[in-house]
N, C-alpha and C positions, 0 to 999 in steps of 0.2 A: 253309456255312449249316446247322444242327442244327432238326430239328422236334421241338418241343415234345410232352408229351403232350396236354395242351389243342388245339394245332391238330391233330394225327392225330384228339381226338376230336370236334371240330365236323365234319372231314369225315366222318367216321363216320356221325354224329348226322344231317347233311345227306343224304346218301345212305339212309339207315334212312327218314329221313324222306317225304321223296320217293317210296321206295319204294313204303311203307303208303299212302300219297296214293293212287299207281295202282293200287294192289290192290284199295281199296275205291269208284275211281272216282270220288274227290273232283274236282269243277271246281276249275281253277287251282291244281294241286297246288304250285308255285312259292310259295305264300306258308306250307304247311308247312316247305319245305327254309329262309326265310325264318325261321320261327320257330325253326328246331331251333339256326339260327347263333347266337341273341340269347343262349339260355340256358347253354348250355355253360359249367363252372364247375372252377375246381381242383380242389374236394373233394367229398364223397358230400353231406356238411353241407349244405353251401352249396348246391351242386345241391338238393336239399329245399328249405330255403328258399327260393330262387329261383324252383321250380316254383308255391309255395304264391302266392310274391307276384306271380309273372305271370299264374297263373290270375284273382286278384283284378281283375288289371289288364287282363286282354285282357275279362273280362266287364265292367267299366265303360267298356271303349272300344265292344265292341261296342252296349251300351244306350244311352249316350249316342249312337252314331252310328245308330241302329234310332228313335229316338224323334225327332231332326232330322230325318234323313230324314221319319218320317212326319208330322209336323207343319211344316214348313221347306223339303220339300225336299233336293235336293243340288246345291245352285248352292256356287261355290267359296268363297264366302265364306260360306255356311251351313256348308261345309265346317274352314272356319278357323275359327269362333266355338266348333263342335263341340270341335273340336282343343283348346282353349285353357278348354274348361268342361272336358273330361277330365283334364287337367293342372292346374289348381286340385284337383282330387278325388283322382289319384294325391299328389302333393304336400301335401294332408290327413292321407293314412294315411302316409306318408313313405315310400312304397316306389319312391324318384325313378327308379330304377337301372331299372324296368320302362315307364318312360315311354315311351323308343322301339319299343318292340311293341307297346305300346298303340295306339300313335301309326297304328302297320302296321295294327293292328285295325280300326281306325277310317277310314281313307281305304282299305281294301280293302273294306268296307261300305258307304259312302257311295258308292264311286264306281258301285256297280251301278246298270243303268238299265234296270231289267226288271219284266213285272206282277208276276211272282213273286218280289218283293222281300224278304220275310220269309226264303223258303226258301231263296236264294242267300245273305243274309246269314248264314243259320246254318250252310249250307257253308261258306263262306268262315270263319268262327268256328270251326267244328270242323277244318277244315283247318290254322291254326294253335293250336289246341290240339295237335293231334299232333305235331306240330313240336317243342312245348314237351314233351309226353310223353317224343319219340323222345330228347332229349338227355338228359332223366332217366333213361331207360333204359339209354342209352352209358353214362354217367356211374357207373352203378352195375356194370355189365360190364365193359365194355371200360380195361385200359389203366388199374389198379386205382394208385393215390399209392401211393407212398410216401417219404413224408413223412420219418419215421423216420430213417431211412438218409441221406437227404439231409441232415436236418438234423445227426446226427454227422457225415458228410463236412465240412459246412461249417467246423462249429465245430473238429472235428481240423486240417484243412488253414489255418483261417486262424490258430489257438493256435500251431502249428509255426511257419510264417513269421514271426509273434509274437516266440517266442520265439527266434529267429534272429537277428535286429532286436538284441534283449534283451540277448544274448551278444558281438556286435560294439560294443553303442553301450558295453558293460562296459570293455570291452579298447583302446576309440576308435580301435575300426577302422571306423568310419561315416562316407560322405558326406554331411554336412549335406543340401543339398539330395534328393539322393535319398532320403536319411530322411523328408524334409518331404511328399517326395509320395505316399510308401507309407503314410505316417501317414495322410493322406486317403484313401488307395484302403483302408487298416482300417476309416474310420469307413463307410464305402459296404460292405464286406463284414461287418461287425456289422449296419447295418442291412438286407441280407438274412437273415441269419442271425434277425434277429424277425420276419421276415415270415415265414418257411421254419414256425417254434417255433410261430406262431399259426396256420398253416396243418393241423400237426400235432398241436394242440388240441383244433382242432375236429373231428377224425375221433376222434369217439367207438366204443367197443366195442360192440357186441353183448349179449355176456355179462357178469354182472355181476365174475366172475373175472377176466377180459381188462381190467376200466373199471379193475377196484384196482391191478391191476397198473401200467396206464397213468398212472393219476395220482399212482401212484410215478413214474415215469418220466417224467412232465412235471415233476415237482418237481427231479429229478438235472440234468434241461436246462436248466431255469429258474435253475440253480445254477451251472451249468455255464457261462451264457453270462454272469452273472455275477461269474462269478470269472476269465474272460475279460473282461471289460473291466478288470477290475481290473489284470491281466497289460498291456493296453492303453494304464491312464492310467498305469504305470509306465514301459513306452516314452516316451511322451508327455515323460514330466517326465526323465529321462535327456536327453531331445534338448534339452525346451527349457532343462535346464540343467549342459547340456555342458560349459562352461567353469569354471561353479565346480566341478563335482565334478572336473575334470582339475587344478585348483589343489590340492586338501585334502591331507594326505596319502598317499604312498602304503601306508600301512598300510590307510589308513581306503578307500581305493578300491579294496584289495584283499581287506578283510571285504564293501564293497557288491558286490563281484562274486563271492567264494565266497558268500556267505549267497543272493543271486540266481540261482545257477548250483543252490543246491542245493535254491530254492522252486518253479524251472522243471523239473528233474528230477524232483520231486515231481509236479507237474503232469504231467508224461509219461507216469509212471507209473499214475497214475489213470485218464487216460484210455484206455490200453492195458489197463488190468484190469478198467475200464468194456466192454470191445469182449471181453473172456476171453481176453484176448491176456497175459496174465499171471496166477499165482494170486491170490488173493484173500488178504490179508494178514488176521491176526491182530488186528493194531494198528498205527495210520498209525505207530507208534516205528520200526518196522523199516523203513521209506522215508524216514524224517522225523529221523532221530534226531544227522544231523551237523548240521542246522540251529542256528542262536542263536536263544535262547528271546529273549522280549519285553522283558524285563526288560535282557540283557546286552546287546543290539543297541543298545537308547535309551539306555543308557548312554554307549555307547563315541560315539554320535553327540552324545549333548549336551555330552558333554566339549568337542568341535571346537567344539559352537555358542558355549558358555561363552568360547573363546578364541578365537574370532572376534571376539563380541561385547566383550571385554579390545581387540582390537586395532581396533575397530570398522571392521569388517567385513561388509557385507549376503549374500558365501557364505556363511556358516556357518547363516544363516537359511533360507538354500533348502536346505540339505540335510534341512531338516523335513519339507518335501512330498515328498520321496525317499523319508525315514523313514517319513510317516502310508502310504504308496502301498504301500510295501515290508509294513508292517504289517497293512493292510489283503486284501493278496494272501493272505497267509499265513492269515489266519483264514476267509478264502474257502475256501483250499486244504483247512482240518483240516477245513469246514463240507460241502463235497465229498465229500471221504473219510468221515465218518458217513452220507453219503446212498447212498452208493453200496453201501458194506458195509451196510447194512441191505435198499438194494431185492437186493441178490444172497443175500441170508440169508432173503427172503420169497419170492423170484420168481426160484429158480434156472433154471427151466426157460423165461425169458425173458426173460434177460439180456445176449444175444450180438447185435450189432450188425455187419452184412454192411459191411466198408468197401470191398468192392472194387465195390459198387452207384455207378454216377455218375446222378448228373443225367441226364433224360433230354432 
């Protein structure tokens, strides 16, 4: 079992919490360590936000339950009516996500039953307010994302397997079925890999040096994990049309695997000279330059389609989604390499990427 850093930092958060509670003596410190759990957030962002919209939210549970109470009482179903006016109000300003703190705000209020009604409910309020404090504080200390790092890991480790795939289904050295269900377990690790990109978005810079920098470098990702899937729906179409391209001939099935073998090289490359695991090239010519240009590749492929279509024939038509996929990869690739040699000609001194960082 692996702990997250999310869970190391609610217990953090939780104990910090607590703590501050018995230092200053709060009654019922238990609904601080209570609040500190609700807030806990992947990123520094989100934590801000978070904090912004539960403060909203724990002060309209607390008012709405301060103002039954003193006109209503705290019988249980003064108590539910409370509940369900606060959540029409959170659900107004659309900050749904802080409803159940509120929710804690509010029946930790309502339920006192003392003369000194005012002043326990604003303990009990300030109580979790700290809670909410104390997690923004973890949040911004403890146990700091990075994001970055994860997110190259991803997209390097699932591009390789990628193009492993790529190089077997070339050669038909591939198990159908097994092919069938790593193509799923791709589409489920792309979409981590956007969850990871938007996670690392939103951890904005500081400084305004550090933001340019970055928004170079969300642009190279952004690039990056598109021209990965592109790598992706070429898998895809290789599998699902395994049988015609094993028909064509072997001349033609041995241009689709030198011209593939030398776009996914190309890709190897990039991404190693993305991480300074290689020099920085000149001109994508010097990695690029045994490839078939656009022109001779469509050629040699419409020839087949022409003579397919002479012998009517519906192979010859599928090796177009081959060719638009194979085409498409390729302009991703040279669209890559401009992005990359430009953020390393502006942003030398933050261009290297730790890959031996895992997940935490």
């Amino acid at each position: 079992m692996k702990l997250g850093a999310r869970v190391l930092k609610t217990g953090i958060a939780i104990v910090l919490a607590l703590f501050l509670a018995e230092q200053l003596n709060l009654p019922t410190p238990i609904f601080a360590g209570i609040a500190a759990a609700f807030v806990v957030q992947p990123t520094i962002y989100r934590s801000f936000v978070s904090i912004l919209e539960h403060i909203q939210a724990n002060v309209i549970g607390a008012v709405v339950a301060i103002v039954f109470v003193l006109l209503f009482g705290n019988d249980v179903v003064v108590i539910g009516f409370a509940a369900v006016i606060a959540i029409t109000i959170i659900l107004k300003l659309r900050i749904e996500s802080t409803i159940g703190l509120a929710l804690v705000t509010l029946i930790a209020i309502m339920e006192v039953q003392n003369d000194e009604f005012i002043t326990f409910a604003l303990l009990r309020f300030a109580a979790i307010m700290l809670g909410v404090l104390s997690s923004f504080i973890v949040n911004l200390i403890f146990i700091p994302p990075k994001y970055e790092n994860r997110l190259f890991h991803h997209i390097s480790t699932t591009t390789d397997d990628m193009i492993k795939w790529i190089r077997l289904s070339t050669r038909h050295a591939t198990e159908h079925q097994l092919l069938k269900k790593d193509i799923e377990k791709f589409k489920e690790r792309l979409m981590k890999i956007d969850q990871i990109y938007l996670l690392y978005k939103e951890e904005r810079g500081i400084l305004k040096k550090n933001s340019v920098a970055k928004t170079r470098k969300l642009v190279v990702y952004r690039q990056m994990i598109s021209t990965e899937r592109r790598s992706f729906e070429i898998l895809k179409r290789l599998h699902r049309f395994e049988n015609d391209i094993h028909h064509v001939p072997e001349s033609l099935q041995m241009i689709i695997q030198e011209q593939l073998d030398c776009l996914m090289s190309y890709h190897e490359q990039l991404l190693m000279r993305f991480a300074g695991k290689i020099k920085p090239a000149i001109d994508n010519e010097q990695i690029n330059h045994t490839c078939m240009n656009h022109k001779e590749l469509t050629d040699i492929f419409m020839k087949e389609v022409n003579q397919a279509r002479n012998e009517e024939e519906n192979s010859g038509y599928h090796l177009l989604h081959v060719l638009s996929a194979m085409l498409e990869y390729e302009e991703h690739l040279s669209h890559l390499d401009t992005l990359i040699a430009s953020m390393q000609c502006y942003h030398q001194e933050d261009q290297e990427v730790q890959l031996q960082e895992r997940e935490i």
